[in-house]
KEKE-3310 file (N, C-alpha, C; in steps of 0.2 Angstrom, whole numbers, plus 5000, padded with zeros to 4 digits):
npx = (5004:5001:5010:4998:4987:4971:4965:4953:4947:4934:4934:4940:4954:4957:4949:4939:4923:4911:4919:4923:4917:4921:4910:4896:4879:4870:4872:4873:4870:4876:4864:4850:4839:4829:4820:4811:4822:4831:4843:4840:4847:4860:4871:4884:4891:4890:4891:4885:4893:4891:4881:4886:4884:4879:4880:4871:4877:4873:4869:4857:4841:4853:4849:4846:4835:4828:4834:4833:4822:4822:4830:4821:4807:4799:4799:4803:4816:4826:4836:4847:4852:4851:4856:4851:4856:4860:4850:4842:4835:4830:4814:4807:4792:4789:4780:4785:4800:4800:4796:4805:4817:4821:4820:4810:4811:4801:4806:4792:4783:4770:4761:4747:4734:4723:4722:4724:4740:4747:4740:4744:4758:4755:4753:4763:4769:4777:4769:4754:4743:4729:4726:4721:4705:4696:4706:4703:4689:4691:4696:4706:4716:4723:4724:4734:4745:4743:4742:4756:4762:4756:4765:4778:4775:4773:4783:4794:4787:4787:4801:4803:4798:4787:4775:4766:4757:4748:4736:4731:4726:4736:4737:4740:4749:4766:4777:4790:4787:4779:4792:4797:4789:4787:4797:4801:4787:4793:4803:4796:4794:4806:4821:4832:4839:4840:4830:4833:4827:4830:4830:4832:4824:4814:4813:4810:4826:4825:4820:4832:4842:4838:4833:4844:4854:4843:4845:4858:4857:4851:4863:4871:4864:4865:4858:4859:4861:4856:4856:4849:4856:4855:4862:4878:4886:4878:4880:4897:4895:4887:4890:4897:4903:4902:4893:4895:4882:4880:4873:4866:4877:4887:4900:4910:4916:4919:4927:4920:4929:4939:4930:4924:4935:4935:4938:4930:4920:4918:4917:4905:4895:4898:4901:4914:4922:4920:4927:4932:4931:4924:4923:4937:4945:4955:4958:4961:4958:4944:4941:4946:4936:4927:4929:4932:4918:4912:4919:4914:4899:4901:4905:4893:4885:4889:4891:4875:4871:4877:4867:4855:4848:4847)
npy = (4994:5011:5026:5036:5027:5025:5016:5007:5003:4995:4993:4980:4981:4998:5012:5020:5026:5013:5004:4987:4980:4973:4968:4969:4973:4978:4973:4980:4980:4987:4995:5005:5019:5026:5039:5043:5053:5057:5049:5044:5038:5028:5019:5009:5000:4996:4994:4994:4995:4984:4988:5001:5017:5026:5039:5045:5058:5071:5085:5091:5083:5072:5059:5052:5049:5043:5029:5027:5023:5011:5003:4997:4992:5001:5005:5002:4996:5001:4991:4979:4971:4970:4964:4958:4956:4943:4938:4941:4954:4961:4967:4961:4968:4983:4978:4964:4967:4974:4965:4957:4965:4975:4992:5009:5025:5042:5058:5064:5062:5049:5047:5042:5052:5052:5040:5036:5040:5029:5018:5020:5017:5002:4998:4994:4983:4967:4951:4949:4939:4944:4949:4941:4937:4927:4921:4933:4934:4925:4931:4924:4918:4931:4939:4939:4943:4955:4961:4960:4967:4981:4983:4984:4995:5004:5005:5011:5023:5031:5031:5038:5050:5052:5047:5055:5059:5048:5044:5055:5059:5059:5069:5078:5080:5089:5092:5088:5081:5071:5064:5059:5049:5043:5037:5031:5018:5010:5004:4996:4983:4976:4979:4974:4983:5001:5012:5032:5045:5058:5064:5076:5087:5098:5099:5106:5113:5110:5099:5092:5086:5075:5068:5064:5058:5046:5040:5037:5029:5018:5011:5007:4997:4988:4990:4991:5007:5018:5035:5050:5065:5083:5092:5095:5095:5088:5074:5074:5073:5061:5050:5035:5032:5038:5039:5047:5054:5059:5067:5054:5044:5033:5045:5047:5039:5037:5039:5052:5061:5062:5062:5075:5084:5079:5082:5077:5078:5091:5097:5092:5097:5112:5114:5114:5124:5132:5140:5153:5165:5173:5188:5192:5183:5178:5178:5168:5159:5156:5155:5140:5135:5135:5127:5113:5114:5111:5099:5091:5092:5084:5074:5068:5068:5058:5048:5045:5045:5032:5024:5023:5033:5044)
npz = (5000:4996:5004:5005:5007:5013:5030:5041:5056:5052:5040:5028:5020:5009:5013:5004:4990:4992:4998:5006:5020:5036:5044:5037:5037:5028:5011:4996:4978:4962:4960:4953:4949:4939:4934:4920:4910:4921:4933:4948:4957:4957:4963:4963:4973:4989:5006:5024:5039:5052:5071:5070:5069:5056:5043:5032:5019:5009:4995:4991:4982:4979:4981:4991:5000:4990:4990:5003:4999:4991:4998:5008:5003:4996:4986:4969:4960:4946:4943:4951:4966:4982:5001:5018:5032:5025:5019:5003:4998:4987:4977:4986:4997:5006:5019:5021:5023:5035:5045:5043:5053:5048:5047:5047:5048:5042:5034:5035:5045:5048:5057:5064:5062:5070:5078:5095:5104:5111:5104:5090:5093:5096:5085:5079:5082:5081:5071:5077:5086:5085:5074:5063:5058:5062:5074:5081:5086:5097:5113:5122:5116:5111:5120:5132:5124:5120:5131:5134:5123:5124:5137:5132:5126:5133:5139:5130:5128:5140:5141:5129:5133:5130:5138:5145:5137:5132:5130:5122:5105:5090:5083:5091:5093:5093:5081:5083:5095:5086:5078:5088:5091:5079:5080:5091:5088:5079:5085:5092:5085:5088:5081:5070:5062:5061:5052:5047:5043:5041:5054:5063:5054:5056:5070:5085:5094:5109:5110:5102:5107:5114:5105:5098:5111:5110:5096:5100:5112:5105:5096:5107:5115:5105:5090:5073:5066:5051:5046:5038:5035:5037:5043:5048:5060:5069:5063:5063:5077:5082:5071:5067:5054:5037:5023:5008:4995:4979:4964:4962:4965:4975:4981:4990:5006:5022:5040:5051:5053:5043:5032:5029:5023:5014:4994:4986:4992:4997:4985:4981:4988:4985:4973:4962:4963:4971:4978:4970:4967:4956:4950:4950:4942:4929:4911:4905:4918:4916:4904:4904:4917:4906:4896:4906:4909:4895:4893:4902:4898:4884:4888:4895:4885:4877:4884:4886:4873:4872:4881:4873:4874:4866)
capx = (5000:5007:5008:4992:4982:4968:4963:4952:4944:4929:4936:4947:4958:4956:4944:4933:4918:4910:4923:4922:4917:4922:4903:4891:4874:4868:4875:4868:4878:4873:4857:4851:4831:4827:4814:4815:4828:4834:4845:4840:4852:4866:4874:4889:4891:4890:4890:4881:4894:4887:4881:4887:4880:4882:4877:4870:4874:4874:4865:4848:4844:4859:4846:4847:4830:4826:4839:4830:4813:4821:4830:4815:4804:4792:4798:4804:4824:4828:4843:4853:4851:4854:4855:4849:4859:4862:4843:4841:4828:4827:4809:4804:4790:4791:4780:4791:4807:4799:4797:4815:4820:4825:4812:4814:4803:4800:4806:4789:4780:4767:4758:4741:4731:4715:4723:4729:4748:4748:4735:4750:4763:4753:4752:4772:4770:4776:4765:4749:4740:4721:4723:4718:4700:4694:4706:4701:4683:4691:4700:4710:4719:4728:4725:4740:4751:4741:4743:4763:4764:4755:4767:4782:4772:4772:4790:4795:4783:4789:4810:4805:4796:4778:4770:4759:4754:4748:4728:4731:4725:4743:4738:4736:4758:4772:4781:4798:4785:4779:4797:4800:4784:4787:4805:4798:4784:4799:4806:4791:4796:4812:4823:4841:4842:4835:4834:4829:4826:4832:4826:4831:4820:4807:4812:4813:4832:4822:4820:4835:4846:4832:4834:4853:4853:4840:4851:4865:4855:4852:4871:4872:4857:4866:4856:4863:4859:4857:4853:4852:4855:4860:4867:4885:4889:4876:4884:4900:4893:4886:4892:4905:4903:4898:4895:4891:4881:4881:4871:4863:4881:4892:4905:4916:4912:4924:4926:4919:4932:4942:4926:4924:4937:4938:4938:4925:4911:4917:4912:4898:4889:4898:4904:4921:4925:4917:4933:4936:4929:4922:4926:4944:4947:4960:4953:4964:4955:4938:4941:4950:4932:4922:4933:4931:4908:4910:4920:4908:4894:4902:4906:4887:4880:4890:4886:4869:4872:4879:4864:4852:4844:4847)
capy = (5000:5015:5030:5039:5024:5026:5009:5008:4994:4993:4990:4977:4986:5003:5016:5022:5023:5006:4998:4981:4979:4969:4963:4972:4970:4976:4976:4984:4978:4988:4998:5010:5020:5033:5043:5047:5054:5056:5044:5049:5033:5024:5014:5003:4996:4999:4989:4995:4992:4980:4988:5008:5022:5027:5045:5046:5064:5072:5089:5089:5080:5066:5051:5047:5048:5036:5025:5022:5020:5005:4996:4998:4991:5006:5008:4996:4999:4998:4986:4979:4967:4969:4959:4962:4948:4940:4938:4945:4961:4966:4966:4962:4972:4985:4974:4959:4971:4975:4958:4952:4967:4982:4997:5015:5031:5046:5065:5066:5058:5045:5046:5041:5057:5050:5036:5037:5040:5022:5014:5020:5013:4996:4995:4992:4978:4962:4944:4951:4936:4947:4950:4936:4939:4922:4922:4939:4933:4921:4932:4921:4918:4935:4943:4938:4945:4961:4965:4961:4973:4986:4986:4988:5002:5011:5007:5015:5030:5034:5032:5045:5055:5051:5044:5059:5058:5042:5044:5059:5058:5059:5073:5085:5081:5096:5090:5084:5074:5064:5062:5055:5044:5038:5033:5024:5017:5009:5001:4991:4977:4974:4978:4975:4990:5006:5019:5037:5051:5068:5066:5082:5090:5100:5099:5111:5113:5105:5089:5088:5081:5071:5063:5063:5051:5043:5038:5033:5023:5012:5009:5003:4990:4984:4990:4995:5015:5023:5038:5053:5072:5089:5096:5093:5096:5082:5068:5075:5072:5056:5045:5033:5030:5045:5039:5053:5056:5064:5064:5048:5039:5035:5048:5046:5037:5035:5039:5058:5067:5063:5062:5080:5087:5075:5086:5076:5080:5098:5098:5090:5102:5118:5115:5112:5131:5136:5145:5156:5171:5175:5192:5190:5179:5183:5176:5159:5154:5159:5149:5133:5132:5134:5121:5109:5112:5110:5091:5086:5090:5082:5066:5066:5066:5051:5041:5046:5041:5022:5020:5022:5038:5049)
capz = (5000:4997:5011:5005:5009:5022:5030:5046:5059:5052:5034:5023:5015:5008:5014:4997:4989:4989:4999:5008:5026:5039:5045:5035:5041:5022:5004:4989:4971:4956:4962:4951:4949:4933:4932:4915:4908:4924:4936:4954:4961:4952:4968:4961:4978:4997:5012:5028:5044:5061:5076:5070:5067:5047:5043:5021:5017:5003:4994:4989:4975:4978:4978:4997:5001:4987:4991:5007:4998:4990:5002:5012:5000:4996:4977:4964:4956:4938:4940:4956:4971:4989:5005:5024:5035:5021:5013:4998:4999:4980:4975:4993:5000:5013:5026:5023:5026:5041:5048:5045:5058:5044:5051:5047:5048:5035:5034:5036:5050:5045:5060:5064:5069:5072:5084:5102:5106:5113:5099:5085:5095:5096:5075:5076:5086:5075:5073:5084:5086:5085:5066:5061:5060:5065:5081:5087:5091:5104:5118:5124:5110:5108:5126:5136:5119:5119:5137:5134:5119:5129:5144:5131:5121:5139:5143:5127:5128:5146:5137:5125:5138:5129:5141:5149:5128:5129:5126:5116:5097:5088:5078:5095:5096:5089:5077:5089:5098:5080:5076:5095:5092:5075:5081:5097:5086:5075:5090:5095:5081:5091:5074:5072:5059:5060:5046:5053:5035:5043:5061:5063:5051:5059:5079:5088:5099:5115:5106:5095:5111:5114:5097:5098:5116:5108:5091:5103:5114:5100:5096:5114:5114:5098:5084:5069:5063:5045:5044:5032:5040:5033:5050:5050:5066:5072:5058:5069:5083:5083:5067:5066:5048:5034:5017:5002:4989:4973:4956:4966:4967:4982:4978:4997:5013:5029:5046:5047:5054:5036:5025:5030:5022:5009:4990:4981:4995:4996:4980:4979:4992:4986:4967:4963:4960:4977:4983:4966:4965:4946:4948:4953:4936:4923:4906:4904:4923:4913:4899:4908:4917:4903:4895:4910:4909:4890:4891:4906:4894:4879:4889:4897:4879:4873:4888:4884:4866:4873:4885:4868:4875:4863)
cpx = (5004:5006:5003:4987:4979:4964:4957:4947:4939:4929:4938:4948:4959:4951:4943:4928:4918:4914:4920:4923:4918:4918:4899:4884:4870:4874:4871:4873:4870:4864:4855:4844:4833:4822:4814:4820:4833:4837:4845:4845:4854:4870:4877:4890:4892:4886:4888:4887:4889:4887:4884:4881:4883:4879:4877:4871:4875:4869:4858:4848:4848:4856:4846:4842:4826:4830:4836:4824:4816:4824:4825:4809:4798:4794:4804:4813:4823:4831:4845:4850:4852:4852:4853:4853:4860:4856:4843:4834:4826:4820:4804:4799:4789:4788:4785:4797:4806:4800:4803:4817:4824:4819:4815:4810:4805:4803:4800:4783:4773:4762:4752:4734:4727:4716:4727:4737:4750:4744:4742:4755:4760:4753:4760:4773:4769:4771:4759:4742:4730:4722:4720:4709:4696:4697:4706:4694:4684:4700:4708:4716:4727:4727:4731:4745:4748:4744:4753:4764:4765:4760:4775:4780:4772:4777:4791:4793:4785:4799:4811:4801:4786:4772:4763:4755:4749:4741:4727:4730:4733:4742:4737:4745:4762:4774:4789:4794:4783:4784:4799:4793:4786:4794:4802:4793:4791:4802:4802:4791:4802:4817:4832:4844:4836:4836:4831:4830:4826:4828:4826:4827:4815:4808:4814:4820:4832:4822:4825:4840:4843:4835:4840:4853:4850:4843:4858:4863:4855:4858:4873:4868:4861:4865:4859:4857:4861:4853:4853:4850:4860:4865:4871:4887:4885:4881:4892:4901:4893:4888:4900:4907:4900:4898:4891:4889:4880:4877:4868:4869:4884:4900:4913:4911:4921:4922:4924:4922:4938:4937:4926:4926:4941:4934:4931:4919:4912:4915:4906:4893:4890:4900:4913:4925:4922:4921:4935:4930:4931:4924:4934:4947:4951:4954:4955:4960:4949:4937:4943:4942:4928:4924:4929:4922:4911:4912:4917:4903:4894:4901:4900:4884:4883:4891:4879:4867:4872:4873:4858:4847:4844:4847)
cpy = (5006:5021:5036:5034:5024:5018:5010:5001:4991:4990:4986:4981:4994:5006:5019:5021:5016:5003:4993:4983:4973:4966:4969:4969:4970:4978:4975:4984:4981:4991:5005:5011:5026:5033:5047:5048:5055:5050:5047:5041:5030:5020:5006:4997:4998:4994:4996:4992:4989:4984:4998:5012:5026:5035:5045:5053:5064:5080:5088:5088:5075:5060:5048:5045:5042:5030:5022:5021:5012:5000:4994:4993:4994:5009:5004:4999:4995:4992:4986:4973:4971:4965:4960:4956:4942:4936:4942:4948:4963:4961:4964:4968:4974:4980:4969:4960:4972:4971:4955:4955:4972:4987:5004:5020:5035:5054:5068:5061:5055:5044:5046:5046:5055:5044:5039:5036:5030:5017:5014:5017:5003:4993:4993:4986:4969:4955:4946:4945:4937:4949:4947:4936:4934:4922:4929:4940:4927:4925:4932:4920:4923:4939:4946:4944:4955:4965:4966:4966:4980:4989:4988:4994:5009:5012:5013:5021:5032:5034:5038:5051:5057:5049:5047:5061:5053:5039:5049:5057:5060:5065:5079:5086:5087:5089:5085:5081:5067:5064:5058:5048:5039:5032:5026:5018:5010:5002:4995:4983:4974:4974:4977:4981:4994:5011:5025:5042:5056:5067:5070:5086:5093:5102:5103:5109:5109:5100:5086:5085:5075:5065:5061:5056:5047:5037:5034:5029:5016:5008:5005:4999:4987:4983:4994:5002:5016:5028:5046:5061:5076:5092:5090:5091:5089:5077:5069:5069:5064:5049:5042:5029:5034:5040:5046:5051:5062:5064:5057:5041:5042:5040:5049:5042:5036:5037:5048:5062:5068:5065:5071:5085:5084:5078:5086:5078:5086:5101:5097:5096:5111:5119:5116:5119:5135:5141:5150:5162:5175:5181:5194:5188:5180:5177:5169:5154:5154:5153:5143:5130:5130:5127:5113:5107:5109:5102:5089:5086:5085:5074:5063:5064:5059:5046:5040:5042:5034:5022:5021:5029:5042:5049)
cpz = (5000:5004:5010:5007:5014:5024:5037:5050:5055:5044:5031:5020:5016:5009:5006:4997:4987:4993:5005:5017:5031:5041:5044:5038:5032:5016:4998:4983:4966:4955:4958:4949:4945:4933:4926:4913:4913:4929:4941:4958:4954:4959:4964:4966:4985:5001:5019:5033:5049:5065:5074:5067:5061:5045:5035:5020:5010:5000:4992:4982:4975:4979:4986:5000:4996:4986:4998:5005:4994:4991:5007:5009:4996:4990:4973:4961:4948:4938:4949:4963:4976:4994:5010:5026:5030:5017:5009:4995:4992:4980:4980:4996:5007:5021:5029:5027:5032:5046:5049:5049:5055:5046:5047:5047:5044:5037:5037:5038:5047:5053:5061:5066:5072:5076:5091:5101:5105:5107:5091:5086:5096:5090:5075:5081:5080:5080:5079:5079:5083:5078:5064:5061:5062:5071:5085:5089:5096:5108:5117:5121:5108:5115:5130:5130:5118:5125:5137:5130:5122:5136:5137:5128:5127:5140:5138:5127:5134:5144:5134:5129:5133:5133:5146:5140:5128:5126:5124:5109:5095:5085:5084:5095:5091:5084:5078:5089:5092:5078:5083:5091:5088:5075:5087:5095:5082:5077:5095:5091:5084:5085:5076:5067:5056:5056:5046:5043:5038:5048:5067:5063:5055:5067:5079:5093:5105:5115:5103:5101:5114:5110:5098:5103:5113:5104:5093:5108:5107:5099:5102:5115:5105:5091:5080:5064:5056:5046:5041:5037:5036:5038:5051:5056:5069:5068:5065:5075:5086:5079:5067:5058:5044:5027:5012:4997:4985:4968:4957:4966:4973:4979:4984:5002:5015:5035:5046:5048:5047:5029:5025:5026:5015:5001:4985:4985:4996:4988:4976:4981:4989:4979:4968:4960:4967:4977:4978:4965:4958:4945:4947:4947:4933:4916:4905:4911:4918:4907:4900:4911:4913:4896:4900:4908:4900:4889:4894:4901:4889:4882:4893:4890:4876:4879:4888:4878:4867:4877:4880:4870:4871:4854)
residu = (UNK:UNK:UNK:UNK:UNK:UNK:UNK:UNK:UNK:UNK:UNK:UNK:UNK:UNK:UNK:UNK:UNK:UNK:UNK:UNK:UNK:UNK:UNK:UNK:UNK:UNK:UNK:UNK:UNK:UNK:UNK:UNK:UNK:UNK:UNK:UNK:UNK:UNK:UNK:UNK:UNK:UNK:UNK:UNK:UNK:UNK:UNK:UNK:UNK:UNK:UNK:UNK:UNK:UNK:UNK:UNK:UNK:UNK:UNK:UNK:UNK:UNK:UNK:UNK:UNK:UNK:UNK:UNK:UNK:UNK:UNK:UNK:UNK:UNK:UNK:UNK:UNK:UNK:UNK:UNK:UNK:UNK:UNK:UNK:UNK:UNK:UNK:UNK:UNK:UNK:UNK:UNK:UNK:UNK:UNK:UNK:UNK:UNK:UNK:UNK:UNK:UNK:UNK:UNK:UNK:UNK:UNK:UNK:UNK:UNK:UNK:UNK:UNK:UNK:UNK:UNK:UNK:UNK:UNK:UNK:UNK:UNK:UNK:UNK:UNK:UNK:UNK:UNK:UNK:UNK:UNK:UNK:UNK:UNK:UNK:UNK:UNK:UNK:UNK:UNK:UNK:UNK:UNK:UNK:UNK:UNK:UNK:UNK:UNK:UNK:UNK:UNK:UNK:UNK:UNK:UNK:UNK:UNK:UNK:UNK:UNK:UNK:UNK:UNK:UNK:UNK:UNK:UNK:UNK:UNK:UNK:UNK:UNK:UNK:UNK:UNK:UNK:UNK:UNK:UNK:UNK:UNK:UNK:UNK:UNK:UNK:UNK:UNK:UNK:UNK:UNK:UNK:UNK:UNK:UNK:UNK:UNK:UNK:UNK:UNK:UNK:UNK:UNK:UNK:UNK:UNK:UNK:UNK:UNK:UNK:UNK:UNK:UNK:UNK:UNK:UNK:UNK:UNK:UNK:UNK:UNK:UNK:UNK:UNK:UNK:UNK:UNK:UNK:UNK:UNK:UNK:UNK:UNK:UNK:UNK:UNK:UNK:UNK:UNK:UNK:UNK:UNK:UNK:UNK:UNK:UNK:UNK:UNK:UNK:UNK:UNK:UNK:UNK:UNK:UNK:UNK:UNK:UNK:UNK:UNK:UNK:UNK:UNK:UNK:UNK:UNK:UNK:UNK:UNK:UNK:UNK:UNK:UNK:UNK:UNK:UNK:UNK:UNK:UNK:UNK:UNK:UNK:UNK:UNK:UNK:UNK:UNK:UNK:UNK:UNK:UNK:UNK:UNK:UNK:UNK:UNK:UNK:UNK:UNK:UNK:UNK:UNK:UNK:UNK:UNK:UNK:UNK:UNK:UNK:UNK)
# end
């Protein structure tokens, strides 16, 4: 290896996009969703460490929200496989994904308004014998399992501090509180991997430490985290594994105090000219970049040409 190589515990080999993990929980070969003429994910390859906490950034637009609608199960890919513990999820629907012990909640909360705090946190309670609608005209049957769910739907409600909520309609909670809910809600399937969509978004400052302990309790009960967030400073804060997106491919991942500062994800978020002030220019800068946009254009249209689009 030479002395630029970055290596780390959690890897074989070389830190990169796509590189190989010591005990991935998932891997995704060749994952790719067009809308059109557009490709909102291209994923060549990316594994998922065990038991950490992974942070997806990337700018808006970079495909990470649809990357979790389709390891999740809640939208179909053009092309690619991936595996959960080593079952293979493509084409799998989200119930299913749910039941093997991959869970995850939304940007935007999915909460039940018109049920009770504790009536919603009871729907994420896997195998409930009362579905069945032949055994749920005999009691007996589904009682005892009902009253079990019930006592963990309390513990959890009293963890995230929901529990004076708990016969409130869901639709009377703030916005922090359905992002606490739909996470504890989540947690009621007893999951080995939880995948959280900006659970940030929307909280007010009161809640967001809240969420933060929350995120890291998880890690310590030994579930493994993905999840996708614009605030840096949390990523920071809490992840022990960042990967980037771009244009809907993995463009860096590492540890975050390197991926940080690492050239392709400065440029992804800020363009690869951030730092050059237009006015400033003499005319050869001026022409070198319009040089550079005119070959990225050239070399978009004849990939375009080979993929038969055009």
């Amino acid at each position: 290896m030479s002395d630029t190589t970055v290596t780390h515990a959690l890897v074989k080999g070389e830190v990169g996009p796509g590189c190989e993990k010591v005990d991935p929980i998932v891997v995704a070969d060749g994952v790719t969703r067009q809308f059109g003429g557009l490709k909102a994910v291209d994923v060549e390859h990316l594994e998922i460490p065990r038991g950490q906490i992974t942070a997806l950034i990337g700018p808006n637009g970079a495909g990470k929200t649809t990357l979790f609608n389709l390891l999740t199960g809640f939208d179909k890919p053009n092309t690619g496989r991936w595996s959960f513990e080593g079952s293979n999820l493509a084409g799998v629907p989200a119930f299913k994904v749910s039941r093997k012990g991959m869970v995850r909640t939304f940007q935007l909360t999915k909460s039940l308004g018109r049920l009770s705090v504790l009536q919603n946190m009871l729907l994420g309670a896997r195998g409930q014998k009362g579905e069945n609608i032949f055994r749920a005209m005999i009691p007996g049957i589904w009682r005892s399992q009902e009253r079990a769910n019930t006592e963990r739907a309390d513990d959890l409600l009293r963890r995230f501090k929901l529990d004076a909520k708990r016969e409130d309609f869901a639709a009377s909670l703030s916005g922090g509180q359905r992002k606490l809910l739909e996470m504890a809600r989540a947690l009621m399937s007893s999951p080995q991997f939880v995948m959280l969509d900006e659970p940030m978004a929307g909280v007010n400052p009161a809640l967001t430490q809240s969420l933060l302990d929350h995120i890291l309790d998880l890690k310590d009960e030994g579930v493994t985290v993905l999840f996708v967030e614009h605030d840096m400073h949390m990523v920071r804060h809490i992840s022990d594994w960042v990967v980037v997106m771009a244009e809907g491919r993995v463009v860096a991942e590492g540890p975050p105090e390197t991926v940080m500062s690492d050239q392709a994800v400065i440029d992804a978020y800020l363009g690869a000219h951030h730092d050059t002030d237009l006015g400033d220019m003499t005319t050869s800068q001026m022409e070198t970049i319009q040089a550079e946009a005119a070959a990225e254009a050239e070399a978009d249209l004849v990939a375009d040409e080979k993929d038969g689009k055009l």
